[in-house]
KEDO-672298 format. One record per residue (C-alpha): residue number from 1; residue in three letters; x, y, z. Coordinates in Angstrom, 1 decimal. Layout:
<dozas>
[NUM, ALA, [X, Y, Z]]
...
</dozas>
This chain:
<dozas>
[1, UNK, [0.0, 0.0, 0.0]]
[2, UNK, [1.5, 3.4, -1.0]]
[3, UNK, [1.8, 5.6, 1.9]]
[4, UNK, [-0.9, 8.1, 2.1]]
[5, UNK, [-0.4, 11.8, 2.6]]
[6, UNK, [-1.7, 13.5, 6.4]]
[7, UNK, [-2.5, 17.2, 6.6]]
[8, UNK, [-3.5, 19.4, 9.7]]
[9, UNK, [-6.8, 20.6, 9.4]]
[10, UNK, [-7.7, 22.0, 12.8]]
[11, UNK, [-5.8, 23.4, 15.4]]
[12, UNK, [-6.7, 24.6, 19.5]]
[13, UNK, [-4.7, 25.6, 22.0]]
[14, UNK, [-4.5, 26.2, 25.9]]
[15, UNK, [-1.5, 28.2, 26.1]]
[16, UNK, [0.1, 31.1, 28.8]]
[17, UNK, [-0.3, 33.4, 26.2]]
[18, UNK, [-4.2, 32.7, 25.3]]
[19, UNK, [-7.0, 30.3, 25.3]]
[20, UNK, [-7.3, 29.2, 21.6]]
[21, UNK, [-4.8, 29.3, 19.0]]
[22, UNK, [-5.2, 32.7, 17.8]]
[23, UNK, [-4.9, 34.4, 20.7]]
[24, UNK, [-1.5, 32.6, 21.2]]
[25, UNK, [-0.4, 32.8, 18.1]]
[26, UNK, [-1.0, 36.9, 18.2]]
[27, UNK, [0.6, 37.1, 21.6]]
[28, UNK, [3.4, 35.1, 19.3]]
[29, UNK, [4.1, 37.5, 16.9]]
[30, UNK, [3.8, 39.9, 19.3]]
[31, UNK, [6.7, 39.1, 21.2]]
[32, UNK, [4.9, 38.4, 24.7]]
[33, UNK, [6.1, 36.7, 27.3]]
[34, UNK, [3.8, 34.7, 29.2]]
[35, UNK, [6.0, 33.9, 32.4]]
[36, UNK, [5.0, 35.8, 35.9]]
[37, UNK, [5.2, 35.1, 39.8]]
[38, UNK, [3.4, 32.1, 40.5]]
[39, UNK, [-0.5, 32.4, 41.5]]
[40, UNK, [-1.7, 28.5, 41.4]]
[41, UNK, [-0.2, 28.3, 45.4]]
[42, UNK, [1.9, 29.7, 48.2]]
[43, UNK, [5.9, 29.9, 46.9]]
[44, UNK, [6.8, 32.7, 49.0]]
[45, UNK, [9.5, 29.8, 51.3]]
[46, UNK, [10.6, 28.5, 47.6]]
[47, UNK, [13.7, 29.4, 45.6]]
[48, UNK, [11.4, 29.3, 42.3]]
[49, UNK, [9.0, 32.1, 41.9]]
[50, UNK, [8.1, 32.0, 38.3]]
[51, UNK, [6.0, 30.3, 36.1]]
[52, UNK, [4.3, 30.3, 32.5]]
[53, UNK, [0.5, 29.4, 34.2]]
[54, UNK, [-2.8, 29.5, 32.2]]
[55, UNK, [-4.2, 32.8, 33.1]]
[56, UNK, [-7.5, 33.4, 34.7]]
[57, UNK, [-8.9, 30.1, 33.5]]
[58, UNK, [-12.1, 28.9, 34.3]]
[59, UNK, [-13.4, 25.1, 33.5]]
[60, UNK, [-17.1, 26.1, 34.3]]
[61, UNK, [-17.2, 28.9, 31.9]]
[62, UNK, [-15.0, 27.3, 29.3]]
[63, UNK, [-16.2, 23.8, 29.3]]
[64, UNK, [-19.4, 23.1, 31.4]]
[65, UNK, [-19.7, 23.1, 35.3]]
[66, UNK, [-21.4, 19.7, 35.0]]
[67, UNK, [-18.6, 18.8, 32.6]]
[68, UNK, [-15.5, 20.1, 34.0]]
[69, UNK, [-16.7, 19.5, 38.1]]
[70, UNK, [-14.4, 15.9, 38.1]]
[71, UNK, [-11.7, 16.4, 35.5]]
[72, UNK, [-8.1, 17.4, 36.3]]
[73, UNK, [-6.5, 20.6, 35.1]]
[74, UNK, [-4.4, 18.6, 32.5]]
[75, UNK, [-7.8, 17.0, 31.0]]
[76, UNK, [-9.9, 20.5, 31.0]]
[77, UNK, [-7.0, 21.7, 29.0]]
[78, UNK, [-7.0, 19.2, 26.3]]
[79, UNK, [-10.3, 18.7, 26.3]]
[80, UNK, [-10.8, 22.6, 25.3]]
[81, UNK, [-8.0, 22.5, 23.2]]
[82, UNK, [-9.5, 19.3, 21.4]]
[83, UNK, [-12.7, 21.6, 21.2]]
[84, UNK, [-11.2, 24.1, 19.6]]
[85, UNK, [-9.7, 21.7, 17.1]]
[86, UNK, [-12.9, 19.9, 16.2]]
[87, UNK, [-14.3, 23.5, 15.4]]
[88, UNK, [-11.9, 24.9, 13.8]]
[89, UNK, [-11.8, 22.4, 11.1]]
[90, UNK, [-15.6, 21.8, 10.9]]
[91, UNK, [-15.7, 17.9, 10.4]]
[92, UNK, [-18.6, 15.9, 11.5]]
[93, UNK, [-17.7, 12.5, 12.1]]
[94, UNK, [-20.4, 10.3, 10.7]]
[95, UNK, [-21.2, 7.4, 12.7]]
[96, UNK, [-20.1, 4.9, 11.0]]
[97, UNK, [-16.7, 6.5, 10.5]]
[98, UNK, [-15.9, 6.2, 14.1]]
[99, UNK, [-13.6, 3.4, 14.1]]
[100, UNK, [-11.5, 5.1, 11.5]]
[101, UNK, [-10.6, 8.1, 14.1]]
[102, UNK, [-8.5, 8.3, 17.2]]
[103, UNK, [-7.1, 10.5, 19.9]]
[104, UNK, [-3.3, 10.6, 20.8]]
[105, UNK, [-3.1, 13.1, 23.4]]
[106, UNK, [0.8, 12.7, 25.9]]
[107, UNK, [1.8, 13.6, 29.0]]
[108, UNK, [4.8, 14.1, 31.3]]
[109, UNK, [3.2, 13.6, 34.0]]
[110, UNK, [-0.5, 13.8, 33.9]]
[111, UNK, [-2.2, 14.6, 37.6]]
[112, UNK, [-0.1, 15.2, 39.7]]
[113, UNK, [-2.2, 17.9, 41.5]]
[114, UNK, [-4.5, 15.0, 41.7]]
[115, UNK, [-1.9, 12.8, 43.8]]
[116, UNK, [-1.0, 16.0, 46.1]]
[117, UNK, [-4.4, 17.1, 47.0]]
[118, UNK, [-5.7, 13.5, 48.0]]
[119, UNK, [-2.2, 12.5, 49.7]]
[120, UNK, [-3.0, 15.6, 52.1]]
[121, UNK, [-6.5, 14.9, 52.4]]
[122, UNK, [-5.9, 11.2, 53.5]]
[123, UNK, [-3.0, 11.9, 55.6]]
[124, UNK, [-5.5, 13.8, 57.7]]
[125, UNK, [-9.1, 11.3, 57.3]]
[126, UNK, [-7.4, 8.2, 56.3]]
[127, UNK, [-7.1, 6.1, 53.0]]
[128, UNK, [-10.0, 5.0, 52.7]]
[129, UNK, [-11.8, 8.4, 52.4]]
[130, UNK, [-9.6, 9.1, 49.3]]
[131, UNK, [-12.0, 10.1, 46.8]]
[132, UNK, [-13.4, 7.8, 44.6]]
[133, UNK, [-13.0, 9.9, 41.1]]
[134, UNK, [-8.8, 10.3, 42.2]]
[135, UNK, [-8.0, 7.4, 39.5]]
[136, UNK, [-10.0, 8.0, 36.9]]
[137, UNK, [-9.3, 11.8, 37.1]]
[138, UNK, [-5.2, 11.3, 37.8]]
[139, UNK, [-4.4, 8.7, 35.8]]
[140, UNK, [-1.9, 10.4, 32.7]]
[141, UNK, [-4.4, 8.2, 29.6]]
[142, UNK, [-7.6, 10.2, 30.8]]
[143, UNK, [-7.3, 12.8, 28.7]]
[144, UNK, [-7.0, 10.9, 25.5]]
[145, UNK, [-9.8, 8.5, 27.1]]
[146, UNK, [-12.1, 12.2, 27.9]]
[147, UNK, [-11.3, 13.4, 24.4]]
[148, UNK, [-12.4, 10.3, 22.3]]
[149, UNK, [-15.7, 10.2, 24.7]]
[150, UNK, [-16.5, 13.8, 24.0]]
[151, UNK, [-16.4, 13.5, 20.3]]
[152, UNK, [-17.1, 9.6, 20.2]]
[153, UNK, [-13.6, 8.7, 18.4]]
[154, UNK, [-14.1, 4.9, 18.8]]
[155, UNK, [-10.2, 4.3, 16.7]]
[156, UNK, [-6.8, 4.0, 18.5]]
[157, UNK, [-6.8, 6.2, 21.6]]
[158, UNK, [-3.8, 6.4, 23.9]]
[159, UNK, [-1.4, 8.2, 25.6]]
[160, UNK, [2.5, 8.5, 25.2]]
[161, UNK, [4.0, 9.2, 28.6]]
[162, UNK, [8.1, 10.8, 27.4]]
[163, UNK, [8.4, 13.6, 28.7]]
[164, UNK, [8.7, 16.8, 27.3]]
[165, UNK, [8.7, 14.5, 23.7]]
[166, UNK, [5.4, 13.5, 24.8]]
[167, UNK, [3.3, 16.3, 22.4]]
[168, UNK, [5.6, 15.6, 19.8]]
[169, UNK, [5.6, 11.9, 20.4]]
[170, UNK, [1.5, 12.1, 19.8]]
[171, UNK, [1.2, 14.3, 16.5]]
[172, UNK, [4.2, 12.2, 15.0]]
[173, UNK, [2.3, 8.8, 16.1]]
[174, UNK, [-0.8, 9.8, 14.4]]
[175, UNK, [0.8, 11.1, 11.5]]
[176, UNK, [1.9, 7.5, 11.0]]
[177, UNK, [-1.2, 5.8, 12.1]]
[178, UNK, [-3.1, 7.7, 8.9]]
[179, UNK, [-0.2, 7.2, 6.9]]
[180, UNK, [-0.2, 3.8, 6.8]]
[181, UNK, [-4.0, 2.8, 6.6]]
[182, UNK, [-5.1, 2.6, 10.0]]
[183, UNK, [-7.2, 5.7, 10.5]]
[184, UNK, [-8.4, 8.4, 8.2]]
[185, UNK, [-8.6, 11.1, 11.2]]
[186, UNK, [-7.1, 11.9, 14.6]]
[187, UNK, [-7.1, 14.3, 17.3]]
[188, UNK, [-3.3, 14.0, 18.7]]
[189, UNK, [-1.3, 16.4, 21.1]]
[190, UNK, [-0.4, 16.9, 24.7]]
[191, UNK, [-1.5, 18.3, 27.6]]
[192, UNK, [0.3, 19.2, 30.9]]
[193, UNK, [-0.6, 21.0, 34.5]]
[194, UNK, [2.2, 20.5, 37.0]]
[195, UNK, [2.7, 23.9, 38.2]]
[196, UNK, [2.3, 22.1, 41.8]]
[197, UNK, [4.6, 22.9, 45.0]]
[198, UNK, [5.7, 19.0, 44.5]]
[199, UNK, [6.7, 19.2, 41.1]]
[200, UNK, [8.3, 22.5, 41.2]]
[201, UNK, [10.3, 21.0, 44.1]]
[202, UNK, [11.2, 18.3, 42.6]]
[203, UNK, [12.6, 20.3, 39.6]]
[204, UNK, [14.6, 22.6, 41.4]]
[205, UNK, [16.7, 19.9, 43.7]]
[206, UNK, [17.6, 18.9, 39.7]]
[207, UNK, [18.8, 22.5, 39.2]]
[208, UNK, [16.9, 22.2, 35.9]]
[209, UNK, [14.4, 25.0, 37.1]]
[210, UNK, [15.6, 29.2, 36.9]]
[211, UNK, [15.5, 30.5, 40.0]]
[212, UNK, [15.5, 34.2, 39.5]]
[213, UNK, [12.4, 36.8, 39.8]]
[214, UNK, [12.4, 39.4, 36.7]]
[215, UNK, [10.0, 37.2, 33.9]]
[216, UNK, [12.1, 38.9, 31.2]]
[217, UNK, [14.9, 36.9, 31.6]]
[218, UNK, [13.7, 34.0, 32.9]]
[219, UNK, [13.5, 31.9, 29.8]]
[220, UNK, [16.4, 33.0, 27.6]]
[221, UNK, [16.9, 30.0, 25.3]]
[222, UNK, [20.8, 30.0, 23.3]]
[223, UNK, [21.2, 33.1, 25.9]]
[224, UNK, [24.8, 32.7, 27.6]]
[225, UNK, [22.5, 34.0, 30.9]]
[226, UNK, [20.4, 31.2, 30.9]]
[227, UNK, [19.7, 28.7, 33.7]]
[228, UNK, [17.2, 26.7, 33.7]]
[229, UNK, [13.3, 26.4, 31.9]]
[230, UNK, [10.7, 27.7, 33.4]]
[231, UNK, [8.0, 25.6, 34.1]]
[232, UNK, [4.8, 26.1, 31.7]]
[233, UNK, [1.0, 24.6, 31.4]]
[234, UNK, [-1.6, 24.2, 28.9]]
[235, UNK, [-2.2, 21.6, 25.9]]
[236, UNK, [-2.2, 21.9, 22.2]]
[237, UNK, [-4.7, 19.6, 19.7]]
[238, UNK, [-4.4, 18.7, 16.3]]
[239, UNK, [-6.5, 17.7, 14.2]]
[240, UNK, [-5.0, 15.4, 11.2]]
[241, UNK, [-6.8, 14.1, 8.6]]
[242, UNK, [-5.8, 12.1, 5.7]]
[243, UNK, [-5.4, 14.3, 2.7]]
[244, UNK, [-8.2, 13.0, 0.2]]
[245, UNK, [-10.6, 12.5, 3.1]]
[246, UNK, [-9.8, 16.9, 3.8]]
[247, UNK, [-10.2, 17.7, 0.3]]
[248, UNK, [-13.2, 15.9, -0.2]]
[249, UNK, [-15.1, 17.8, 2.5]]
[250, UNK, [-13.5, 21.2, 1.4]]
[251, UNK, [-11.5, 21.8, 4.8]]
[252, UNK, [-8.8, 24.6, 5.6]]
[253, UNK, [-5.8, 23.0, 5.4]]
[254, UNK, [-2.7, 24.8, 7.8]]
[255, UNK, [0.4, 22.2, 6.7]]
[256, UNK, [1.0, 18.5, 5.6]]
[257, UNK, [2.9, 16.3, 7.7]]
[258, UNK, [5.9, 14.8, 5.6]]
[259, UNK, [8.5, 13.2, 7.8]]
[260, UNK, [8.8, 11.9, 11.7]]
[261, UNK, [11.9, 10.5, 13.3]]
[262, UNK, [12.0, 8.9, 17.0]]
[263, UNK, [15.1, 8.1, 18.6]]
[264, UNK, [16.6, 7.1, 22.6]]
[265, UNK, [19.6, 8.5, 23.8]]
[266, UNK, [20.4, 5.5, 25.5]]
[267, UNK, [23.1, 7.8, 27.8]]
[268, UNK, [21.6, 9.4, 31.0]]
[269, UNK, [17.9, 10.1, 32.6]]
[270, UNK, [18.3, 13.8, 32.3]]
[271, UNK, [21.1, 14.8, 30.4]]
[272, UNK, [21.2, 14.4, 26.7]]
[273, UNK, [24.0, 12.5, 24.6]]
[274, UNK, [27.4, 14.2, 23.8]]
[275, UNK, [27.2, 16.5, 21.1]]
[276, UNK, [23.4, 16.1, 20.8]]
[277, UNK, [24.3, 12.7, 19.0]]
[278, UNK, [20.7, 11.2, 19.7]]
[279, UNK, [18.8, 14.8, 18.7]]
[280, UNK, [20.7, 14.5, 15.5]]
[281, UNK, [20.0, 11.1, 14.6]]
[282, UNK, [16.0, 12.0, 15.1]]
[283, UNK, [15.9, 14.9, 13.1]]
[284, UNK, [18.3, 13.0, 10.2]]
[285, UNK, [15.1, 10.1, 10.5]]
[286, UNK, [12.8, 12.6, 10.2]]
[287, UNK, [14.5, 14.1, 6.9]]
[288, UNK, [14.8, 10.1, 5.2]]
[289, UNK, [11.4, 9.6, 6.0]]
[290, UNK, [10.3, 12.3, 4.4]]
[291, UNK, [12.6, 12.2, 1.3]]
[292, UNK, [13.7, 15.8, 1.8]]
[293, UNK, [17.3, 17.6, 1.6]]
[294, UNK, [18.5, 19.2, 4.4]]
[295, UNK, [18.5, 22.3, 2.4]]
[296, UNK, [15.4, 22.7, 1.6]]
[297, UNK, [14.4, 23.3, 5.3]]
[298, UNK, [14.1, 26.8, 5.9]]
[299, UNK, [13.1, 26.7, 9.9]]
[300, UNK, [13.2, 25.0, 12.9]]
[301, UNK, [11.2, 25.4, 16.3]]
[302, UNK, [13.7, 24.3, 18.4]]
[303, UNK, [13.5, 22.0, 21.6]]
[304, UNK, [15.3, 24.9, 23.3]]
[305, UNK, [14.7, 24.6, 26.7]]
[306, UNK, [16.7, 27.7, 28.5]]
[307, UNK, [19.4, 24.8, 29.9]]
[308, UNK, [23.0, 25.0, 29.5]]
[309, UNK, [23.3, 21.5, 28.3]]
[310, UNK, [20.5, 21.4, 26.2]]
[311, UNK, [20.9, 24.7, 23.9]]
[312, UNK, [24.3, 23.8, 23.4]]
[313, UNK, [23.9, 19.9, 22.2]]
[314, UNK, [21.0, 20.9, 20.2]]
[315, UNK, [22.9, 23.5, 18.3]]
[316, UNK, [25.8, 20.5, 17.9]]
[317, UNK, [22.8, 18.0, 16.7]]
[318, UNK, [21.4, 21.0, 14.3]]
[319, UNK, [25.1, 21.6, 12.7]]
[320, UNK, [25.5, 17.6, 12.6]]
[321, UNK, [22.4, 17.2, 10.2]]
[322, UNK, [22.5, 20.5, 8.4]]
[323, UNK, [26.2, 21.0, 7.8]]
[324, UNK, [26.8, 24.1, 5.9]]
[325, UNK, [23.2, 24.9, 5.8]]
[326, UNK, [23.2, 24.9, 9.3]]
[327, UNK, [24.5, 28.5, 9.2]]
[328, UNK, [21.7, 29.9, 6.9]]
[329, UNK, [18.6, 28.5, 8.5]]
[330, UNK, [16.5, 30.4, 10.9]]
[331, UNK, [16.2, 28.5, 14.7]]
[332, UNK, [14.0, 29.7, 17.2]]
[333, UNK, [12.3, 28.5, 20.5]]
[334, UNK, [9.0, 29.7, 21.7]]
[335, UNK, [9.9, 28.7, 25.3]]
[336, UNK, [11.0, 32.2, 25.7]]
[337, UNK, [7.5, 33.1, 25.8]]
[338, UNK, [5.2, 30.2, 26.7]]
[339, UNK, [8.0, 28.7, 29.3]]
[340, UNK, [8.7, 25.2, 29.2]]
[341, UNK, [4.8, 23.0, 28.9]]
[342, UNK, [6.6, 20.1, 29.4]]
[343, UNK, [4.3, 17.0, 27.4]]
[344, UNK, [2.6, 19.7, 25.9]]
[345, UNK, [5.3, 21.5, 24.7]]
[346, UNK, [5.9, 19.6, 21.3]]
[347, UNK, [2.0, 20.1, 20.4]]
[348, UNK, [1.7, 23.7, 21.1]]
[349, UNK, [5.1, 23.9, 19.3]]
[350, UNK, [3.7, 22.1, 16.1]]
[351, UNK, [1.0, 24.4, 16.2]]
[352, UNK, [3.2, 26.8, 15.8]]
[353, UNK, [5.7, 25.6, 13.5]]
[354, UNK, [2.2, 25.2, 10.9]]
[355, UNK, [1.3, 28.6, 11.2]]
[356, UNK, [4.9, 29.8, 10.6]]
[357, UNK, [4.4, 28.0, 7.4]]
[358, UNK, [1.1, 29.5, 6.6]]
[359, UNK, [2.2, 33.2, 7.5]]
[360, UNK, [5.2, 32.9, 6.3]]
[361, UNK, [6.4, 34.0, 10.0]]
[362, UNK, [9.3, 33.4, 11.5]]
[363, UNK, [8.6, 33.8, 15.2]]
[364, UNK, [11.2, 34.7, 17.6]]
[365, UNK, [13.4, 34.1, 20.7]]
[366, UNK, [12.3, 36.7, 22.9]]
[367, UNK, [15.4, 37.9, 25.7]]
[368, UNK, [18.3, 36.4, 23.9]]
[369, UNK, [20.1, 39.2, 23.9]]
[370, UNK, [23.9, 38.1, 24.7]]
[371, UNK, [25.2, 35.7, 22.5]]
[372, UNK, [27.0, 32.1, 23.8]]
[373, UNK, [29.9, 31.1, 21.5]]
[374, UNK, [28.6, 27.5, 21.7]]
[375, UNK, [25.2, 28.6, 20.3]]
[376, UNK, [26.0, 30.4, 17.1]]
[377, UNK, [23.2, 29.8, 14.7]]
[378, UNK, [20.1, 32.3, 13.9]]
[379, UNK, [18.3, 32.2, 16.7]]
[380, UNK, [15.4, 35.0, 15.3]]
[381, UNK, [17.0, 37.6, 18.0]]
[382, UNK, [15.2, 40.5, 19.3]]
[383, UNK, [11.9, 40.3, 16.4]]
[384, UNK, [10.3, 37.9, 14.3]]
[385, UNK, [10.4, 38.6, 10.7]]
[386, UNK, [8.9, 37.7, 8.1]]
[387, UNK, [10.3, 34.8, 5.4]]
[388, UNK, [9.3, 32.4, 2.4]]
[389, UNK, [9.2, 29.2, 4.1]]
[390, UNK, [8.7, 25.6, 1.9]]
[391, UNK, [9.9, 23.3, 5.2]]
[392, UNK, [9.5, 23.3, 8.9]]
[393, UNK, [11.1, 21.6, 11.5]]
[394, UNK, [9.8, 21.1, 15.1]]
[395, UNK, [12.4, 18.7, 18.1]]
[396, UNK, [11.4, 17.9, 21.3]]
[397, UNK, [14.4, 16.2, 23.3]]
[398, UNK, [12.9, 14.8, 26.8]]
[399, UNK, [14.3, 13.6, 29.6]]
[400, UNK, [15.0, 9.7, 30.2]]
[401, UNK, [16.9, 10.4, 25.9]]
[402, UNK, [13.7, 10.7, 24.2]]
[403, UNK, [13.6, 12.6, 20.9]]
[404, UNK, [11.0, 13.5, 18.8]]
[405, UNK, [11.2, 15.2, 15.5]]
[406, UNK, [8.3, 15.9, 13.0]]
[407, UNK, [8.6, 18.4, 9.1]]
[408, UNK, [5.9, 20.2, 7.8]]
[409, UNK, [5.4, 21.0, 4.5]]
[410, UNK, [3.7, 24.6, 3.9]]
[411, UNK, [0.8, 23.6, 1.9]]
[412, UNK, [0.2, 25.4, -1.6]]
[413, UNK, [-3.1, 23.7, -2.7]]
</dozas>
């Protein structure tokens, strides 16, 4: 069977810049930055301060009381997002399609709030008044499982759990699924709400979290000031579709999916292989599968997390694959203004590698203002700009060595 071609025909977003993907996107090419002191609980006795958090959100209003009353942060957010998706690309699912459409939606680490609210109540009434809607709310799969209920999706539906590759991981996985005949539609993405005292803990005793107070430099990714990500929320839906199936019902079509590459580092838990070796061989899977030149790729949304170590292997990976090229294409992360949305980080960031393609936008990395000799591409400095774009790349590099690599294709139907 000759593989099939898979566009992106609906998009919706949960992000710290906005509440759908046009808000974001705006607050995008506007240069925003969406990190500030953290609201969601007490850090005043905490070394980190800051956060990217989803701004004045409300479940009720958004998504239903009756709806949202037992779902977890991380589910309201990808079920709005999904939502959004499913509008903006107008399809109604006839019955007897259902088991031709799934929902891959990741996440790092699913509901965590969850775990610490019910750990403190039953440390205080005991276990066996923990409450009874704690699994089915907490558990990382729910979200997926709450999506393809909503919209009655009846195909594959599941859950990769990698990390901050764990958005990527999703829209790659169902690119493949309708590639190769198993679905003609799929909602895929991630979703992620961790901004919890536990979890913020837990990433600072790494070191991997900044611990400063001005949100302006905060997350400076490829910045010789950085030092550390800051920890973002949200979740980012996709809606792909396989190309005739689109066509035949007239729908807006943002991108095509062309290529996806999957590699493990096989090195550390945390830290990522010398010289980005494992990022590299992702994004060089990525380009076979495709059948594209390295040249031809005009852009990539880069992993780039605001770490020391992983700014500067990415850049290694990126002049590995690209070579010469390497030095003329335009890199930037979006992490400098949505902070670091961990399993929804590689959706969000496919959203907006697609709409770079359809503008013709290149966005940028907001605060990197003082350059690191080990990170010496074109990091979109200062403003985005605009440029003709035929190719788009998007990496997400999480921990445990798992990367994730997908290319769009601008679409010119």
């Amino acid at each position: 069977m000759a593989k099939r071609r898979v566009v992106i025909t609906g998009m919706g977003a949960v992000t710290p810049l906005g509440h759908s993907v046009s808000k974001s996107w705006e607050a995008v090419r506007a240069g925003e930055c969406g990190i500030a002191p953290i609201s969601l609980f007490d850090a005043s006795d905490m070394k980190v301060s800051l956060a990217a958090e989803v701004k004045e959100w409300d479940p009720a209003a958004t998504l239903g009381a009756r709806e949202s009353k037992h779902l977890a942060r991380f589910t309201q957010f990808a079920l709005a997002a999904a939502r959004e998706a499913m509008d903006d690309s107008g399809l109604a699912l006839d019955a007897d399609k259902a088991d031709r459409a799934g929902v891959i939606i990741g996440s790092g680490i699913g509901g965590v709030a969850e775990t610490e609210s019910q750990q403190m109540r039953c440390s205080v009434r005991g276990y066996d008044r923990c409450s009874p809607y704690y699994i089915p709310s907490g558990i990382s799969n729910m979200a997926a499982g709450q999506v393809a209920i909503a919209f009655g999706f009846k195909g594959m539906c599941t859950c990769p759990v990698t990390a901050c590759a764990s958005g990527t991981n999703a829209v790659g996985d169902a690119f493949r699924q309708i590639r190769d005949g198993y679905a003609d539609v799929m909602l895929a993405g991630g979703t992620e709400a961790a901004i919890t005292p536990l979890s913020i803990g837990g990433f600072t005793t790494m070191r991997a979290l900044h611990t400063g107070d001005d949100p302006s430099c905060a997350s400076i990714p490829f910045d010789a000031r950085r030092s550390g990500f800051v920890m973002g929320e949200g979740a980012g839906v996709c809606l792909l579709e396989e190309l005739e199936h689109a066509q035949a019902r007239g729908a807006h079509i943002y991108a095509e999916l062309v290529g996806y590459g999957v590699t493990c580092d096989a090195f550390h838990i945390t830290a990522p292989s010398e010289n980005g070796e494992g990022a590299a061989r992702a994004m060089q899977l990525t380009l076979e599968d495709a059948g594209v030149d390295p040249s031809r790729v005009g852009y990539i949304n880069a992993h780039g997390t605001s770490t020391k170590l992983n700014d500067e292997r990415e850049t290694q990976a990126i002049k590995t694959v690209f070579g010469e090229h390497a030095q003329e294409l335009a890199v930037s992360s979006t992490k400098s203004m949505t902070g670091h949305m961990l399993g929804a980080a590689g959706a969000v960031e496919a959203i907006f590698t697609a709409l770079a393609l359809q503008d013709s936008y290149l966005p940028a990395t907001i605060g990197c203002e003082e350059p690191d000799s080990a990170c010496d591409l074109d990091y979109v400095t200062g403003e985005g700009r605009s440029a003709s774009l035929s190719y788009a790349m998007s990496n997400s590099l999480g921990f445990g060595g798992h990367n994730a690599c997908i290319l769009m294709k601008a679409w010119e139907g």
